[in-house]
C-alpha positions as CSV (number, residue, x, y, z in Angstrom):
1,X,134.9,142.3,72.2
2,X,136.7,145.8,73.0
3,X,139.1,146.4,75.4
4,X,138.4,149.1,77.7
5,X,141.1,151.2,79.8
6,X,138.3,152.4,82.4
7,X,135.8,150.5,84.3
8,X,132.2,150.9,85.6
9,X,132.2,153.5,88.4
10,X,135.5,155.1,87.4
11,X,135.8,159.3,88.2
12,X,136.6,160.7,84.5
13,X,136.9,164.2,83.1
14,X,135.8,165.1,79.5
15,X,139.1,165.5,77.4
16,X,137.4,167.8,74.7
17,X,134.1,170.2,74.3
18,X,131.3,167.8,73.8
19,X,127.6,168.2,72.6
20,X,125.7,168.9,69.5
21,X,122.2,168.1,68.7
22,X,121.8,164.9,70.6
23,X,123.9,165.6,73.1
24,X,123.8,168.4,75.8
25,X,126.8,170.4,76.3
26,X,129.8,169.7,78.6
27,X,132.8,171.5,78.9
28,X,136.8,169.9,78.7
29,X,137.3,168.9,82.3
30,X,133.9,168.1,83.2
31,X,133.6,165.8,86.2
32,X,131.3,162.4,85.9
33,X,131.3,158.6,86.4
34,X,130.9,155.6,83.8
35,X,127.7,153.9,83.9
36,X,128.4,151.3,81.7
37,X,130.5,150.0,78.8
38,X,129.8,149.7,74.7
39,X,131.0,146.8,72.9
40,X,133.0,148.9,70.7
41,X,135.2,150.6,73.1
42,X,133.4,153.5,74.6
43,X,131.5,154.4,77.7
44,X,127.9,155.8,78.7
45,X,129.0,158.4,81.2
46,X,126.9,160.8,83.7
47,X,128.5,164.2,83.9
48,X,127.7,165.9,86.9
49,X,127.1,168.6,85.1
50,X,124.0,166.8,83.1
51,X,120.9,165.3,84.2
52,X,121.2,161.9,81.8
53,X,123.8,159.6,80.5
54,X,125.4,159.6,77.4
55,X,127.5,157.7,75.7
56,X,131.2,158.6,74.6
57,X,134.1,157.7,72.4
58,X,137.2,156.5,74.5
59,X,139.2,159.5,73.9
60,X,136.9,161.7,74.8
61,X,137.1,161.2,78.5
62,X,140.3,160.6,80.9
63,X,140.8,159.6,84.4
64,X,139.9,162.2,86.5
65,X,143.4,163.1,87.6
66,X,144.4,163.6,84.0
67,X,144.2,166.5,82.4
68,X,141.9,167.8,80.0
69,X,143.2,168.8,77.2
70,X,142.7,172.6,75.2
């Protein structure tokens, strides 16, 4: 089972640009919450910015005090 530094309900920013074809885009330092946790270490997050979840790799979002990074 992974280990996950964040929990269900946590306030995270996106660290990095994400998006592509399956995913919409959101920009470094994007606001949204976890949903949920994936057995192998990442989260499903909704971005306020975006109308669904999606999930994410562990370094691609932070605690929302963190910075994001450029």
């Amino acid at each position: 089972m992974a280990t996950h530094d964040l929990s269900i309900g946590a306030r995270v920013r996106s660290t990095i640009d994400l998006g592509g074809i399956v995913r919409p885009f959101i920009q470094a330092g994007e606001p949204g919450r976890i949903e949920a946790l994936d057995d192998e270490g990442g989260y499903v997050v909704r971005f306020d910015a975006c109308h669904r979840s999606m999930g994410v790799h562990a370094d691609e979002v932070a605690r929302a005090e963190e910075p994001a990074r450029r």
